[in-house]
C-alpha positions as CSV (number, residue, x, y, z in Angstrom):
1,X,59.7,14.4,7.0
2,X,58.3,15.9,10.3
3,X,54.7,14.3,10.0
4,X,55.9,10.3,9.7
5,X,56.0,8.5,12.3
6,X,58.5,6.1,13.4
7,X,57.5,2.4,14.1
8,X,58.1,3.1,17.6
9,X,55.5,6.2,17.8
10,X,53.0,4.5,15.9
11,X,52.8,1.5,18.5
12,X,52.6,3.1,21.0
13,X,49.0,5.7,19.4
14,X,48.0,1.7,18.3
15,X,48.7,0.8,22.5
16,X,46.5,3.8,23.5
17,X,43.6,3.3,21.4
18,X,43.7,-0.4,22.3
19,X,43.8,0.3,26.1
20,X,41.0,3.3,25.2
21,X,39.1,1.0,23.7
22,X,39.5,-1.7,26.1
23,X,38.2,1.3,28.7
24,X,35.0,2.0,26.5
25,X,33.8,-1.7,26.5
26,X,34.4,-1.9,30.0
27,X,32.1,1.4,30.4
28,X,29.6,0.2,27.9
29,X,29.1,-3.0,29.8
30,X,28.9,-2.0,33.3
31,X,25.8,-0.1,31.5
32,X,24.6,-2.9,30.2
33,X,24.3,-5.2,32.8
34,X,23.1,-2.0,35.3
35,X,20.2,-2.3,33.2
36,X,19.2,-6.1,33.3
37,X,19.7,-6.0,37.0
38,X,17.4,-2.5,37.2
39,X,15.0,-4.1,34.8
40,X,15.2,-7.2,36.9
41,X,14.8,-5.5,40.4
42,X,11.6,-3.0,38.4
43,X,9.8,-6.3,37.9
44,X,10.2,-8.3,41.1
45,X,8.6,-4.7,42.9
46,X,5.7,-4.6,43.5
47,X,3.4,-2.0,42.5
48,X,2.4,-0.1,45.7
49,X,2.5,3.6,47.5
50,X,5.7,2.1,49.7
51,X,7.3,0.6,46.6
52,X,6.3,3.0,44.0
53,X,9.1,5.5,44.8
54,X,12.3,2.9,44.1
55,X,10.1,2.0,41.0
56,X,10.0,5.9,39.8
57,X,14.6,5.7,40.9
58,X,15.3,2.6,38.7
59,X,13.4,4.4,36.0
60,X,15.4,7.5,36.3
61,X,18.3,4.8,36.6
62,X,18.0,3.0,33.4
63,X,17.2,6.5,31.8
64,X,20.4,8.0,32.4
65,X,22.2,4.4,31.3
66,X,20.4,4.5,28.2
67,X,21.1,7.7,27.5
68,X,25.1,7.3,28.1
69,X,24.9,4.0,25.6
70,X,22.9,6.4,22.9
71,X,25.8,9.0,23.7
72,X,28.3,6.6,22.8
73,X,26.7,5.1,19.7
74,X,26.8,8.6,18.6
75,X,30.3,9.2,19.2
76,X,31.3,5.6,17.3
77,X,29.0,6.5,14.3
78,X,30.8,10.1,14.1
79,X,34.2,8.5,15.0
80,X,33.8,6.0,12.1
81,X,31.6,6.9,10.3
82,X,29.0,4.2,10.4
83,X,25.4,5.0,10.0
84,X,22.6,3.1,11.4
């Protein structure tokens, strides 16, 4: 049959999800760790008129990080099919 796979084919879809997936936790922690040093740098400045503007940056920072981890959370649950 046309739809089977050989052993060969199906290694190498189980390689590329492998190295895809090796590729998404790479992504998901370069997020993660973004965020601890943001949060880290938010707290050590202090809250003043010349400081207040890199405060209001790391915000919009660790914004747009959590909104790429809630993005692929998403994508997992829908992928397979887990619900939180």
């Amino acid at each position: 049959m046309l739809d089977e796979l050989t052993p060969f084919e199906e290694a190498i879809l189980k390689a590329h999800d492998f190295g895809a997936a090796l590729a998404a936790t790479q992504v998901i922690t370069e997020l993660v760790n973004s965020n601890v040093e943001l949060r880290t740098e938010k707290s050590r400045t202090p809250l003043c008129g010349q400081t207040l503007e890199r405060r209001k940056e790391i915000m919009v920072e660790i914004r747009r990080n959590e909104q790429a981890l809630t993005l692929v959370a998403q994508l997992n649950e829908m992928q397979l099919g887990i619900s939180g």
